[in-house]
N, C-alpha and C positions, 0 to 999 in steps of 0.2 A: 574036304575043307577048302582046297588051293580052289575048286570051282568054285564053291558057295562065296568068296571072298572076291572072286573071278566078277561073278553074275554082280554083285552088291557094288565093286566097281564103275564096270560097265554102264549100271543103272544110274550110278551119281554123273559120269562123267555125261551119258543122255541128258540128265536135268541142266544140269550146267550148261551143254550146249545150246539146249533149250532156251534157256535162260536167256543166254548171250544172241542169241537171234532176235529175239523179241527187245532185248537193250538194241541193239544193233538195227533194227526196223524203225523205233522210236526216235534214233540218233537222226539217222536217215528223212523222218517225216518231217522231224523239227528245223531243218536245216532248210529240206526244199519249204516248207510254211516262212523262214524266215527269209530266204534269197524272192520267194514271191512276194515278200510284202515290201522287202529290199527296194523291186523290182519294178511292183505296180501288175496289175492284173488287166492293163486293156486291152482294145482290140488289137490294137499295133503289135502288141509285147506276146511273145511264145511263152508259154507257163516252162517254167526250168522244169526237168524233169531227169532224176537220176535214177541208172537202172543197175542195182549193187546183187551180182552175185558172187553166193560166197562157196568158196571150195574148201569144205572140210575133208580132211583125214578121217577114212571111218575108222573108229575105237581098235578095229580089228588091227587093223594096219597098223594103232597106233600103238598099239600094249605088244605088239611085234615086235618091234625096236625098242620097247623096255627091258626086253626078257623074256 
């Protein structure tokens, strides 16, 4: 049962992460679309460009340090 409850876990905190990446991409795209329009798009001007990587905890690691 302690796996079956293990796996179903696991699998919500995957969605979640999920989740959170694609809010976190979106956050990210609207921000560079808003500092470019900020900004102005011409020749003169370098398009901003943010490059956000994210270092997650894998679940292993993390249910590690719960217990």
């Amino acid at each position: 049962m302690e796996d079956e409850e293990r796996t179903h876990c696991d699998a919500h905190f995957q969605e979640e992460l999920e989740s959170l990446k694609t809010s976190v991409a979106r956050l990210i795209s609207l921000l560079e679309q808003t500092l470019r329009n900020t900004f102005g798009e011409g020749p003169s001007n370098n398009p901003v460009t943010f490059n956000q990587i994210l270092t997650i905890t894998q679940p292993e690691e993390r249910m590690s340090k719960y217990g």
